[in-house]
N, C-alpha and C positions, 0 to 999 in steps of 0.2 A: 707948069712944071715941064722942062724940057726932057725927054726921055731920047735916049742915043736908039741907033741902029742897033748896035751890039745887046743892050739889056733888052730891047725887044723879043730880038731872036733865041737870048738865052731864056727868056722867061717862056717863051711859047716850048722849047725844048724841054723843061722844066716839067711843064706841064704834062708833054707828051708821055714823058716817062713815066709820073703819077699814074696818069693813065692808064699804059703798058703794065705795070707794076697791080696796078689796083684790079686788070681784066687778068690777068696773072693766077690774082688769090681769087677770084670768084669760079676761073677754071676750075681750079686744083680744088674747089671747095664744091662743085659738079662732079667730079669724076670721086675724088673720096667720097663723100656727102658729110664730112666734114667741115665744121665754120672755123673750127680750131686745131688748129695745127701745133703751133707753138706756146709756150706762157705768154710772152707778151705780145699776144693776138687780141687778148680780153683776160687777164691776169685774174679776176673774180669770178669768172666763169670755168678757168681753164682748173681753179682751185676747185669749185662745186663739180667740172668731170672727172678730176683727179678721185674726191673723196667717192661720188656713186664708181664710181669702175672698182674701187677699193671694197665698197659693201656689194654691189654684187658678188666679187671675186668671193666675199666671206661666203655669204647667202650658199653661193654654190657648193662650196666646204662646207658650208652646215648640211645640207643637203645630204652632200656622201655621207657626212658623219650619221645621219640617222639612219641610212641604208644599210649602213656597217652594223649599227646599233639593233635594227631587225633582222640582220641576218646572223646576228650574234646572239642575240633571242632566242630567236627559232634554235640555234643550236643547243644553247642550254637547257631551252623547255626537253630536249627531245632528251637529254642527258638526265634529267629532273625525273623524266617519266620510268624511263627506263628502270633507274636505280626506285623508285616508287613502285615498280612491278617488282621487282628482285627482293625488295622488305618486306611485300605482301606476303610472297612464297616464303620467306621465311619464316616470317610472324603463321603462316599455317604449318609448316612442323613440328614450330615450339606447338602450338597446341594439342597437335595430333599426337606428338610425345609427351603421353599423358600418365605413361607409366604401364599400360597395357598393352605395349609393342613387347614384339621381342627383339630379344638382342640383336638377329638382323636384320629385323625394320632399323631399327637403331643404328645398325652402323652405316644400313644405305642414306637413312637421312641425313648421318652424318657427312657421308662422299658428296649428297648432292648438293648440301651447304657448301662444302667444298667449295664444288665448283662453282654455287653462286660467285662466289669471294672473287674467285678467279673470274666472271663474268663483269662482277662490280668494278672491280679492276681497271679491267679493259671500258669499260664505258667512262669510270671517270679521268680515264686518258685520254677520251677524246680530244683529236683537234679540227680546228676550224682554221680555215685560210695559212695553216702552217705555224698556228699555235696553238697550245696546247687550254683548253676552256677552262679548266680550274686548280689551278695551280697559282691563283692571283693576280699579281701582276710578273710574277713570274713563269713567262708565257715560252719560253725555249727549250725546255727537257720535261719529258713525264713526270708528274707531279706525286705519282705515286706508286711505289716498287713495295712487292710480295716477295717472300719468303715463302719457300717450301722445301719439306722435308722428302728422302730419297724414296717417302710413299707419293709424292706427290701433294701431300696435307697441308695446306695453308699454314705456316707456325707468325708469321709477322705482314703488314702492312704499312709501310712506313712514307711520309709525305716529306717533299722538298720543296714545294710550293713555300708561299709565303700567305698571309694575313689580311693582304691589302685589295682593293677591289681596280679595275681599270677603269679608268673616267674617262668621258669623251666629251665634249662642248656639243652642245646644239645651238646654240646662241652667245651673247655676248653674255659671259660670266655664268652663263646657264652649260649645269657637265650633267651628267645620268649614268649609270652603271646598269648592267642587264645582267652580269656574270657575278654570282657570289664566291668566296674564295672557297675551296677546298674543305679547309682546314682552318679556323680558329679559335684554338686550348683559350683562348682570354675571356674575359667576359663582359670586354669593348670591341669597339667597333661594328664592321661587316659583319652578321651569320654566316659562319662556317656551314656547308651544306655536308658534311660525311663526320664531322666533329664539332661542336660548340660548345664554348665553356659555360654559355650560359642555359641552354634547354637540355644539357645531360645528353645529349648525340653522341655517338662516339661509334656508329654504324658498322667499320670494321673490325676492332676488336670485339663489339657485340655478337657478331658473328661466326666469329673464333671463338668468344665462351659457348656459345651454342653450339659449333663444330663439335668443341671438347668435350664437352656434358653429353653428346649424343654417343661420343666414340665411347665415353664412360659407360653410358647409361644410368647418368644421374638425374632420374626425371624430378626430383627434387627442386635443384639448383634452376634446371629450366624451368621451370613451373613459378616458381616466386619470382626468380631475378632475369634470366633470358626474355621470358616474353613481354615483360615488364620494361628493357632495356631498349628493345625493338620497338616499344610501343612509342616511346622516346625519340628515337629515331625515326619512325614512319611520319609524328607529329612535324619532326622538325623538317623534314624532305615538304612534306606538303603545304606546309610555312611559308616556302618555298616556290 
């Protein structure tokens, strides 16, 4: 087979530039430490580091997500606790209001109820990270506003919150909630931590009948139904 001068020299050129080309990508595959640069470098491979760069990227999102999810814990517990010490001292005046106080033991127990209310208040407004922890998933305004009268006297309690719990993924398809809602009158879903419809909670108003029967001094009504209502309510916080 005759071979020219010409296809000689192009084919040794040919060659050179493979060459050039091919010392090119093992460069740039030193200096990155990269073998893959592009898809069609290795197309079945550049797919398997597409998908791992993809589940780490998750992994690490799950990660935050459970960081968020203990430090959203920790808040609540500390909220849980709280209001758990504020129904103890209650549930010990219903007792002490036993009918052998006088009228003004009776009506300071009544002020300091009061102020529990107003103390509960303020703790189950807390917020974390610039939302508010139980107000559900409705997490942008205090979730819950008092009324009081021009003595000061707690007369209403009222929630804006919603029902619903917030969910967070830790995994694929895998969500957890740490924050119960507020407030749930139904007697589905989430436990309501200050009202449920299903264990008879209802922790604010309880408090306000107790407020009222002490300003009364109806140790009666406390006796049978306050301390009995609180007892309700201490179960369900601890539930909790």
């Amino acid at each position: 087979m005759r071979v020219t001068y010409n296809g000689y020299s192009s084919s040794l050129i040919n060659q050179i530039n493979t060459l050039v080309s091919r010392q090119t990508t093992l460069q740039n595959q030193v200096t990155t430490e990269q073998r893959i640069t592009n898809p069609g470098d290795d197309p079945a491979a550049f797919a398997r580091v597409m998908s791992n760069d993809a589940e780490a990227k998750a992994c690490t999102q799950y990660k935050n997500n459970i960081t968020l999810l203990q430090q959203q814990a920790t808040a609540s517990a500390s909220v849980i606790s709280s209001l758990k010490t504020i129904c103890s001292r209650a549930s010990e005046i219903a007792t002490q209001a036993d009918g052998t106080q006088s009228a003004k033991d009776l009506q300071d127990y009544a002020t300091e109820v009061s102020q529990l209310i107003q103390q509960a208040v303020q703790v189950a407004n807390t917020q974390y990270n610039g939302e508010y922890v139980m107000g559900g998933t409705a997490t942008s305004q205090a979730p819950f506003q008092m009324t009081t009268n021009s003595q000061g006297i707690v007369q209403q309690v009222t929630y804006s919150g919603n029902a619903e719990q917030k969910s967070v993924e830790i995994d694929d398809g895998v969500t957890v909630s740490v924050t119960p809602p507020g407030v749930n009158a139904t007697t589905s879903g989430a436990r309501g931590l200050l009202m449920d419809g299903n264990s008879g909670a209802d922790f604010f108003q309880h408090l306000i009948d107790l407020q009222n029967n002490l300003q009364s001094g109806n140790a009666g009504s406390i006796s049978t139904t306050d301390s009995v209502n609180l007892g309700k309510d201490e179960n369900n916080i601890l539930y909790h």
